[in-house]
KOLRO-245795 format. One record per atom (N, C-alpha, C): atom name; x, y negated, z negated. Coordinates in Angstrom, 3 decimals. Each point is the difference from the previous one (the first is absolute). Layout:
<nodes>
<node><a>CA</a><X>X</X><Y>Y</Y><Z>Z</Z></node>
...
</nodes>
This chain:
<nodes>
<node><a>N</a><X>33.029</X><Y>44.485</Y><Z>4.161</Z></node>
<node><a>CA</a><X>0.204</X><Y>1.241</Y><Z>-0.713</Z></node>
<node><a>C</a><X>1.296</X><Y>-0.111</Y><Z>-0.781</Z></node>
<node><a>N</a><X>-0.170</X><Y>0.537</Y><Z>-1.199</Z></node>
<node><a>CA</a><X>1.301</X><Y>-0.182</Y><Z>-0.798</Z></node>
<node><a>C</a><X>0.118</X><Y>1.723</Y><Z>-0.491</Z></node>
<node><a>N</a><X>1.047</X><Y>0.492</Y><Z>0.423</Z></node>
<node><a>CA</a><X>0.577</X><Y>1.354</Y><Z>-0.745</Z></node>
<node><a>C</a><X>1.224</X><Y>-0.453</Y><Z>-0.820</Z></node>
<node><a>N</a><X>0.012</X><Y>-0.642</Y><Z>-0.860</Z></node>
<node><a>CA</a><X>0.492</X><Y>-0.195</Y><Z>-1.328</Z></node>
<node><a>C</a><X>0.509</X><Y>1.158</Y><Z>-0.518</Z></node>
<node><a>N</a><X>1.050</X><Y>-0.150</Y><Z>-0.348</Z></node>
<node><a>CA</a><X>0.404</X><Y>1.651</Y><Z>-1.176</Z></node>
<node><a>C</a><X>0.250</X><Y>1.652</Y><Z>0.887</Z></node>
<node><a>N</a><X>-0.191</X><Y>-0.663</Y><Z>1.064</Z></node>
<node><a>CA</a><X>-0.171</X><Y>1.483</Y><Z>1.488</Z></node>
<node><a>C</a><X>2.154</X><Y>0.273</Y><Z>-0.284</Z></node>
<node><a>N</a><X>0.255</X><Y>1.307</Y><Z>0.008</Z></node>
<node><a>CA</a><X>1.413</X><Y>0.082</Y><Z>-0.237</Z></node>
<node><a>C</a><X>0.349</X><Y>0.647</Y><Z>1.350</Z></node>
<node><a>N</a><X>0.633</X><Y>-0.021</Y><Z>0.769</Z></node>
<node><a>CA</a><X>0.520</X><Y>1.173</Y><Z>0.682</Z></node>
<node><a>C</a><X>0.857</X><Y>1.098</Y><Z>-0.458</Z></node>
<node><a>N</a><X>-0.713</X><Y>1.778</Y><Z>0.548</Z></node>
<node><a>CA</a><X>0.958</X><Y>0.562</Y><Z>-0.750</Z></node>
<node><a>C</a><X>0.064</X><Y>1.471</Y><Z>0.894</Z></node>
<node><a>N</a><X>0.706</X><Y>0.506</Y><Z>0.136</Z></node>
<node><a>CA</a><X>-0.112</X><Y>1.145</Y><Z>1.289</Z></node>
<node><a>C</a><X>-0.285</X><Y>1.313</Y><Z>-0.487</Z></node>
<node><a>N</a><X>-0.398</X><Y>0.034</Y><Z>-1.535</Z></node>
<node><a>CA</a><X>-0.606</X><Y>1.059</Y><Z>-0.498</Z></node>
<node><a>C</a><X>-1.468</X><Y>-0.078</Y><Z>0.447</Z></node>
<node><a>N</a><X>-0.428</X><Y>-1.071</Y><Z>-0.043</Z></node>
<node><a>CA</a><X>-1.628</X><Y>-0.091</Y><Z>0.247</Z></node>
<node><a>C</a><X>-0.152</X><Y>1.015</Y><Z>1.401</Z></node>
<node><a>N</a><X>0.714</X><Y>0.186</Y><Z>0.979</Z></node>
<node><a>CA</a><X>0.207</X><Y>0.771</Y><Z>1.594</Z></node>
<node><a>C</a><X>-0.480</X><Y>1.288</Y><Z>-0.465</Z></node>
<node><a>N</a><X>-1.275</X><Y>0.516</Y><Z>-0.431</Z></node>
<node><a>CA</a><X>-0.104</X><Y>1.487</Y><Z>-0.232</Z></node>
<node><a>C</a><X>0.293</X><Y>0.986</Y><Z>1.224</Z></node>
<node><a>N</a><X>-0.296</X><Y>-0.644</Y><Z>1.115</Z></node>
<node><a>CA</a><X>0.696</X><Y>1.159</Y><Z>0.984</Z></node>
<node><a>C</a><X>1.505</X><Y>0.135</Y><Z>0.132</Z></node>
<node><a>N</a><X>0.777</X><Y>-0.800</Y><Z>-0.884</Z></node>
<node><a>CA</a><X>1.141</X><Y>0.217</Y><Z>0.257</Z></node>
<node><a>C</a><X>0.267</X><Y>1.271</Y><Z>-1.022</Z></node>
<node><a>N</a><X>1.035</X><Y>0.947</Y><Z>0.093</Z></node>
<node><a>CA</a><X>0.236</X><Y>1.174</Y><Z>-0.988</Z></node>
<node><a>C</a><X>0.728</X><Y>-0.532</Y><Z>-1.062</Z></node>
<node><a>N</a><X>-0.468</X><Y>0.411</Y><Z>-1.179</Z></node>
<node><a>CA</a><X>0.821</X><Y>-0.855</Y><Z>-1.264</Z></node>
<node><a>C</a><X>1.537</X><Y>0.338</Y><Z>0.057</Z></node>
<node><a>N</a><X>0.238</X><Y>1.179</Y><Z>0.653</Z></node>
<node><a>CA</a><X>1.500</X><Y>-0.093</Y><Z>-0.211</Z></node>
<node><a>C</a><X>0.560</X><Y>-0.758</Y><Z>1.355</Z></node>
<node><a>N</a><X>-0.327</X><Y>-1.015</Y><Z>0.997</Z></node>
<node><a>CA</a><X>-0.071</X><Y>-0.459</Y><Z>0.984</Z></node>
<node><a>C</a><X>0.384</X><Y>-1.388</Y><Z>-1.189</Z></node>
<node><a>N</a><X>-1.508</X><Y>-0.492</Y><Z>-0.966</Z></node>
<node><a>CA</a><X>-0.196</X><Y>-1.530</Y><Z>-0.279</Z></node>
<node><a>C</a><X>0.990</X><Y>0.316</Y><Z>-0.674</Z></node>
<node><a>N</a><X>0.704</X><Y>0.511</Y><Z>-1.219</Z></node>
<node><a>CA</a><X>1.227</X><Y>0.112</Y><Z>-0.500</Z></node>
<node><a>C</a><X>1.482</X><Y>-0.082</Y><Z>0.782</Z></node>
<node><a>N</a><X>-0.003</X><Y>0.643</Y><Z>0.985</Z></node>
<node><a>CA</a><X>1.411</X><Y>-0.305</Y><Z>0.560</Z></node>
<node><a>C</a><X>-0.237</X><Y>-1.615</Y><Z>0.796</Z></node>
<node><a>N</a><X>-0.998</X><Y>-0.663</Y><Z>-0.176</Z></node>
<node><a>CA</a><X>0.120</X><Y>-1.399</Y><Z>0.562</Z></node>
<node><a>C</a><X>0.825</X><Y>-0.829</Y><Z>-1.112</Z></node>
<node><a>N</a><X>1.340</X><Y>-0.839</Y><Z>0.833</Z></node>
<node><a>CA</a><X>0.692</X><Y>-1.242</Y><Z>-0.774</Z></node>
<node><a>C</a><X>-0.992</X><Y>-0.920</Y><Z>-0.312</Z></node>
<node><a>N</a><X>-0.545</X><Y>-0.762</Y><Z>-1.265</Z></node>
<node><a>CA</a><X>-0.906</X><Y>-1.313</Y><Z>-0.229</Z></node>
<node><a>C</a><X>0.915</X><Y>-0.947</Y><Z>-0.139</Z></node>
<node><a>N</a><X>-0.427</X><Y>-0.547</Y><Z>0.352</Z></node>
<node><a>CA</a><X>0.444</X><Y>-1.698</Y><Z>-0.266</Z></node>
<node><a>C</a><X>0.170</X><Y>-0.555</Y><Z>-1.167</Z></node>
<node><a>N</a><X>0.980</X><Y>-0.055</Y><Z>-0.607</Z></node>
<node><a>CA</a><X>0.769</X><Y>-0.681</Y><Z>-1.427</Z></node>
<node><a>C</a><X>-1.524</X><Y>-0.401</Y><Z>-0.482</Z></node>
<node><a>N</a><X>-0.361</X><Y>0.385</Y><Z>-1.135</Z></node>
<node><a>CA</a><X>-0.863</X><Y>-0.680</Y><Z>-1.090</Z></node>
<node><a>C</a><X>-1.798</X><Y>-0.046</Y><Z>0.768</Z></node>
<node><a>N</a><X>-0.045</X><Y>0.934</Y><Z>0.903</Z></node>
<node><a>CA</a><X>-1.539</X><Y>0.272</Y><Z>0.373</Z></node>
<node><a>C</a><X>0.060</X><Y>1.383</Y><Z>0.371</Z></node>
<node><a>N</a><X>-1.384</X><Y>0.158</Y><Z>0.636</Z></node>
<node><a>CA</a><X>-0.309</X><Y>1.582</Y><Z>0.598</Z></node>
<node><a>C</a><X>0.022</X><Y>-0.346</Y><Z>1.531</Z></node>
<node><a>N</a><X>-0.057</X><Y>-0.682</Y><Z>0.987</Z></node>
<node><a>CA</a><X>0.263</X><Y>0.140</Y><Z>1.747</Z></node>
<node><a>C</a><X>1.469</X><Y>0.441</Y><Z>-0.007</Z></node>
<node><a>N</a><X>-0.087</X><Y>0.955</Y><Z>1.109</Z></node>
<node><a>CA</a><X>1.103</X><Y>0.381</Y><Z>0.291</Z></node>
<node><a>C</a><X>0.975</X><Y>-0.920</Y><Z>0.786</Z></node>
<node><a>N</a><X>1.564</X><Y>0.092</Y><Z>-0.196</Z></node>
<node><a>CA</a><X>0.826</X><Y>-0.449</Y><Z>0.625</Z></node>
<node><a>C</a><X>-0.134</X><Y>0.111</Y><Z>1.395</Z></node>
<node><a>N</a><X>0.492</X><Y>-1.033</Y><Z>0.976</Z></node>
<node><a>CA</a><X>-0.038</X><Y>0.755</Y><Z>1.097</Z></node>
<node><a>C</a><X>1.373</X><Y>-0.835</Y><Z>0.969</Z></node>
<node><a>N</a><X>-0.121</X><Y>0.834</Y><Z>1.101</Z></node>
<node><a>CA</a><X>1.072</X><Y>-0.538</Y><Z>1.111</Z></node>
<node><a>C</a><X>-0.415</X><Y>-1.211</Y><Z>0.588</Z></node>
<node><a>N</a><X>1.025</X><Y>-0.417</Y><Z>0.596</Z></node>
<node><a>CA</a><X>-0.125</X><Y>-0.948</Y><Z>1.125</Z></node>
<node><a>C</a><X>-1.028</X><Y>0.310</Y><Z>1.051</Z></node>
<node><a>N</a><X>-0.538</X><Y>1.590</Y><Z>-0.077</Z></node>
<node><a>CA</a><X>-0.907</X><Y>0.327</Y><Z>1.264</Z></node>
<node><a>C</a><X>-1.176</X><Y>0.714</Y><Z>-0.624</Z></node>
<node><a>N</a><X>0.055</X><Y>-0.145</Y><Z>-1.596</Z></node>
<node><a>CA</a><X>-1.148</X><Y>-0.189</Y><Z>-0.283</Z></node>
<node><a>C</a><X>-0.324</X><Y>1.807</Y><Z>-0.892</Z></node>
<node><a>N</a><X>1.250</X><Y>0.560</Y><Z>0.203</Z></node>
<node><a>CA</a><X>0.206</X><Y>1.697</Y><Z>-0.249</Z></node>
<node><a>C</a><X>0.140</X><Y>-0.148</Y><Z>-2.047</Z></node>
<node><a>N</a><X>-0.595</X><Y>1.048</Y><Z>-0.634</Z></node>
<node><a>CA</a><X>0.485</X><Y>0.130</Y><Z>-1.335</Z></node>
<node><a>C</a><X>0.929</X><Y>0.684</Y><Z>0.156</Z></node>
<node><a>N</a><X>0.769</X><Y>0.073</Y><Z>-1.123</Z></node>
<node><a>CA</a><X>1.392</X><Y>0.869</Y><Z>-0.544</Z></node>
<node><a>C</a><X>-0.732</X><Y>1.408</Y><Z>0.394</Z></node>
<node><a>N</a><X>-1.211</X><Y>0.666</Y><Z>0.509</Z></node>
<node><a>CA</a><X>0.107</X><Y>1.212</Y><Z>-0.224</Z></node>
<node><a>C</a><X>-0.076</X><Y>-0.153</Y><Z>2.048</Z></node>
<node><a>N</a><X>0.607</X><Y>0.626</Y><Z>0.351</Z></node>
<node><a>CA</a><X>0.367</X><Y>-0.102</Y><Z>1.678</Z></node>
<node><a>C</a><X>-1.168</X><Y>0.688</Y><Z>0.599</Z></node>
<node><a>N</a><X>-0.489</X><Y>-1.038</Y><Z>0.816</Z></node>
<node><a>CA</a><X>-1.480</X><Y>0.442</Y><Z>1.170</Z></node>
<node><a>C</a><X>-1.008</X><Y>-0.388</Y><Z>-0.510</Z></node>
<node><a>N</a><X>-0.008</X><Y>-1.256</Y><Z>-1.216</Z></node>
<node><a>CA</a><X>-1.165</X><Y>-0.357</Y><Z>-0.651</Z></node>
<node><a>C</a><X>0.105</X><Y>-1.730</Y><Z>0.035</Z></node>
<node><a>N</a><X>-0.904</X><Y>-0.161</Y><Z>0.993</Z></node>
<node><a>CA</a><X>-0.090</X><Y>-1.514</Y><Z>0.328</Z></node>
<node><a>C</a><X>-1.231</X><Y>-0.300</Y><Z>-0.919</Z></node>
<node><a>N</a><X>0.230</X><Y>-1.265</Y><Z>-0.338</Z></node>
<node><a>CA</a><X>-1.094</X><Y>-0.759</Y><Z>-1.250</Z></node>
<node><a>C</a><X>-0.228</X><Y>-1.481</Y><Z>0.929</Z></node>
<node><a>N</a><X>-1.357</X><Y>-0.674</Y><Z>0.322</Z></node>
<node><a>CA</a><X>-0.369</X><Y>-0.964</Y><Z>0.332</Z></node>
<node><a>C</a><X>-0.912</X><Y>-0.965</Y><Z>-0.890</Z></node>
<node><a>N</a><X>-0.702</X><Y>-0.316</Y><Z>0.180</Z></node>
<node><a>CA</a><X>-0.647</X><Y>-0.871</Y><Z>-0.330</Z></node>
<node><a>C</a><X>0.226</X><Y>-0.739</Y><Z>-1.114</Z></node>
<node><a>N</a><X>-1.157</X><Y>0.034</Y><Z>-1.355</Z></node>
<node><a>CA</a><X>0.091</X><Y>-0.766</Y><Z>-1.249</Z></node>
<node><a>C</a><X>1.350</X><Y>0.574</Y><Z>-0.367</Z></node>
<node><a>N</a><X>-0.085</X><Y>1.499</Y><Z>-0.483</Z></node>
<node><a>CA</a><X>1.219</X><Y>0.145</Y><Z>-0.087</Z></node>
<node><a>C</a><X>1.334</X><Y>-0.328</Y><Z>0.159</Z></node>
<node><a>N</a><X>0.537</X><Y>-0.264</Y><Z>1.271</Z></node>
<node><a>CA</a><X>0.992</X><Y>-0.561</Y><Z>0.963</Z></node>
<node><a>C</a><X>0.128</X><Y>-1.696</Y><Z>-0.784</Z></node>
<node><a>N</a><X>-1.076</X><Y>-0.497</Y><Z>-0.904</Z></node>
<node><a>CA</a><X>0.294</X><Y>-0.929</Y><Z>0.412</Z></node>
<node><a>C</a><X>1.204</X><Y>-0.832</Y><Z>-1.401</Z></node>
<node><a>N</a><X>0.015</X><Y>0.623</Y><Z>-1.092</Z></node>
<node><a>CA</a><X>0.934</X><Y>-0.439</Y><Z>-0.499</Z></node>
<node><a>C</a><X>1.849</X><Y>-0.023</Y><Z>0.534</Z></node>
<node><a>N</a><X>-0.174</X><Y>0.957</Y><Z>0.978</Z></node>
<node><a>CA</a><X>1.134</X><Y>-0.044</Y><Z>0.309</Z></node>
<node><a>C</a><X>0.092</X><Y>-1.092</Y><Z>1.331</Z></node>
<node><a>N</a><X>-1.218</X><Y>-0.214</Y><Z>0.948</Z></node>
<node><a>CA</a><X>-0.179</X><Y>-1.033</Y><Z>0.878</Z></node>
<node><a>C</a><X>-0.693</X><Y>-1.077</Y><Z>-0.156</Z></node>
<node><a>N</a><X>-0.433</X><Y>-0.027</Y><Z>-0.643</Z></node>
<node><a>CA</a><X>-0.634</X><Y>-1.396</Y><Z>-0.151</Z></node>
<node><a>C</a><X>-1.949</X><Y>0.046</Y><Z>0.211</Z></node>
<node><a>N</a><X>-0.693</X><Y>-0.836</Y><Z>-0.833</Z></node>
<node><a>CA</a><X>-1.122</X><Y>0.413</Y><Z>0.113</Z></node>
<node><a>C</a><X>-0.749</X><Y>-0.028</Y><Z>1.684</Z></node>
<node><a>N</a><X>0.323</X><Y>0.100</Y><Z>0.794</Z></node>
<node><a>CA</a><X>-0.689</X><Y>0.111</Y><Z>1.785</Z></node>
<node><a>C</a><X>-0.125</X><Y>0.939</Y><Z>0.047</Z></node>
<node><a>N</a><X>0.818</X><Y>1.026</Y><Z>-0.962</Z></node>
<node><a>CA</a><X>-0.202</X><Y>1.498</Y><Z>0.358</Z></node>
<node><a>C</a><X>-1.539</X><Y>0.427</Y><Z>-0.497</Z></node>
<node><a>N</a><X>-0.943</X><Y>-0.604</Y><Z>-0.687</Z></node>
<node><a>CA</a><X>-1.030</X><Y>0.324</Y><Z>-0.824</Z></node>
<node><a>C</a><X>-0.998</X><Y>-0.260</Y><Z>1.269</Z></node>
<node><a>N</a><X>0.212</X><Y>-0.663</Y><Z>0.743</Z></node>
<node><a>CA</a><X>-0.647</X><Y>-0.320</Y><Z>1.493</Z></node>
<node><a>C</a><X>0.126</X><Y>0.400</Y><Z>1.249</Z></node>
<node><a>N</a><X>-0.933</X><Y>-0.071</Y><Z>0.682</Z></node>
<node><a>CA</a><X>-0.120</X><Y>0.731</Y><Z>1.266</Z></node>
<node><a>C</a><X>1.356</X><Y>-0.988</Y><Z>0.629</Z></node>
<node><a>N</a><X>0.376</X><Y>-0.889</Y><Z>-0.028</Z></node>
<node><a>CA</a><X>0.904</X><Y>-0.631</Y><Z>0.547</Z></node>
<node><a>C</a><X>1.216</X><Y>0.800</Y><Z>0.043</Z></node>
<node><a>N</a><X>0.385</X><Y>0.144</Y><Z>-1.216</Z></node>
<node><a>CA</a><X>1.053</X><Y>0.323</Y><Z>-0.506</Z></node>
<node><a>C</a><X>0.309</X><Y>1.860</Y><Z>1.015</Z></node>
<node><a>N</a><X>-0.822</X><Y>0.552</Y><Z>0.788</Z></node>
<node><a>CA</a><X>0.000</X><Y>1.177</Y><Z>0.286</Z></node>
<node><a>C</a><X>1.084</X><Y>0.352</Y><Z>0.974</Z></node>
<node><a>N</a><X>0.216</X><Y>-1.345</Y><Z>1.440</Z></node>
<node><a>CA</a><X>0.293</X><Y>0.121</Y><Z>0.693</Z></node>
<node><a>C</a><X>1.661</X><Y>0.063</Y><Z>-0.172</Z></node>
<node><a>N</a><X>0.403</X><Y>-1.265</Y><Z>-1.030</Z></node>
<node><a>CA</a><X>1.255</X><Y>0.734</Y><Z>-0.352</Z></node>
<node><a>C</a><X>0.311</X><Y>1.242</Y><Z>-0.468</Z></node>
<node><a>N</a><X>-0.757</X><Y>0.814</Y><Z>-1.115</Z></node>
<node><a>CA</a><X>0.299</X><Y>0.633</Y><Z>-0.525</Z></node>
<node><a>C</a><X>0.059</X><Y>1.606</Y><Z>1.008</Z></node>
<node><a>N</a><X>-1.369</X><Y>0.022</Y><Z>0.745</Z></node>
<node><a>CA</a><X>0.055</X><Y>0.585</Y><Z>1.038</Z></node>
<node><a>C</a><X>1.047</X><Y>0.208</Y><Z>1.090</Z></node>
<node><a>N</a><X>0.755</X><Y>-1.165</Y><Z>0.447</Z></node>
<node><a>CA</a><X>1.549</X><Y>0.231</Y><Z>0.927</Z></node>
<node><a>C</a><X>0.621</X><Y>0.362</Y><Z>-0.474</Z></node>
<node><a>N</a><X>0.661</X><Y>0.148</Y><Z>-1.671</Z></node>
<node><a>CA</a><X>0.799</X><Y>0.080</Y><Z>-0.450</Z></node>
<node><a>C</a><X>0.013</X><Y>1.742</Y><Z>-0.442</Z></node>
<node><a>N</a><X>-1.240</X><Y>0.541</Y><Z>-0.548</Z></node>
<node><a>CA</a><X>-0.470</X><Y>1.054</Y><Z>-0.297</Z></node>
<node><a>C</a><X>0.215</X><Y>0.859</Y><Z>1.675</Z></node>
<node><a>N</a><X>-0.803</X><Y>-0.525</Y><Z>0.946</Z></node>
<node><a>CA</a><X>1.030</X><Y>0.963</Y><Z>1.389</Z></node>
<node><a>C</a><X>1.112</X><Y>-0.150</Y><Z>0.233</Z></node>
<node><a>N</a><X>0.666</X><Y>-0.757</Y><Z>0.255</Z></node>
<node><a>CA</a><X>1.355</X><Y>-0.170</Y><Z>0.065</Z></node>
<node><a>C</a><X>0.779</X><Y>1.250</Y><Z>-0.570</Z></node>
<node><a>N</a><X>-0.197</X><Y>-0.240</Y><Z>-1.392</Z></node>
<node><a>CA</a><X>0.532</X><Y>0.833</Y><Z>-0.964</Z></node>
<node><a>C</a><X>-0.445</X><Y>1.309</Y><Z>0.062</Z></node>
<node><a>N</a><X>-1.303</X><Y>-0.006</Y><Z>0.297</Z></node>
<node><a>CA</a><X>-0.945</X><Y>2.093</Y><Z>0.066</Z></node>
<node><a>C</a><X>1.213</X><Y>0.070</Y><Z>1.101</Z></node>
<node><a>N</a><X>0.056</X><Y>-0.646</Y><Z>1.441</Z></node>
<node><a>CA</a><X>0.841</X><Y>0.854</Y><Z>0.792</Z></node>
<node><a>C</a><X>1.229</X><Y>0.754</Y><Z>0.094</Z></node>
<node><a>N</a><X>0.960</X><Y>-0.590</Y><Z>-1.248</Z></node>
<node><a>CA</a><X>1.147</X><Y>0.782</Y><Z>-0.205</Z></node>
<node><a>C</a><X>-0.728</X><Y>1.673</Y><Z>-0.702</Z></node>
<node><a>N</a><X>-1.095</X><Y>0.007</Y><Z>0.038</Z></node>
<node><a>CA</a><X>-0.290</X><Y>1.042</Y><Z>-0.338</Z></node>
<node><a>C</a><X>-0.745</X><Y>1.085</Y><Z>0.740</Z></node>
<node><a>N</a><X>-0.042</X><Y>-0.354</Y><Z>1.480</Z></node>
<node><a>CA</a><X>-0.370</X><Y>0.692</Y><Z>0.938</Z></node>
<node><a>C</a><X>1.246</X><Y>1.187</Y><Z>0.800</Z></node>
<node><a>N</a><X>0.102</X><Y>0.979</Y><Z>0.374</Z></node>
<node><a>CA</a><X>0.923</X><Y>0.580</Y><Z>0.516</Z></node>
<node><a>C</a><X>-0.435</X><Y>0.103</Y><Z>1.390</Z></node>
<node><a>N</a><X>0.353</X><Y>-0.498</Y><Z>1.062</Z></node>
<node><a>CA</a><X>0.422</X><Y>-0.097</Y><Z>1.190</Z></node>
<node><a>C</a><X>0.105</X><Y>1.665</Y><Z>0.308</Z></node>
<node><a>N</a><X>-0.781</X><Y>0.678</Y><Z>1.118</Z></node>
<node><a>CA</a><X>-0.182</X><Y>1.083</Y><Z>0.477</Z></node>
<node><a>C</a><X>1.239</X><Y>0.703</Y><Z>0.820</Z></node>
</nodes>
């Protein structure tokens, strides 16, 4: 299979709210959004994985492989966002 010419771009996300895909940082000279070391966009509580993820990680992210990192890193990080009872 060849997807030739396929762009990544985080407008395509229709469930995301357009004023949501707008406050996302992109990545110098494309449409995927920037992201953290843990995988978060510039807009806070919005984790991005997969194809997406992967200009900033490397293409494994486009694969089921690629999940398990992205997955530790994505909890790790959700938990600073839990409040302790």
């Amino acid at each position: 299979m060849a997807a030739t010419g396929y762009r990544l771009d985080i407008d395509a996300l229709a469930f995301l709210a357009p004023a949501l895909r707008r406050g996302v940082v992109r990545v110098p000279g494309s449409k995927p959004p920037r992201l953290t070391s843990t995988f978060e966009a510039s807009v806070p509580g919005l984790y991005v994985t997969g194809s997406l993820a992967a200009p900033m990680f490397g293409p494994m992210m486009r694969f089921v492989a690629g999940t398990e990192c992205a997955a530790a890193r994505v909890a790790r990080d959700v938990a600073r966002w839990v409040v302790a009872p």
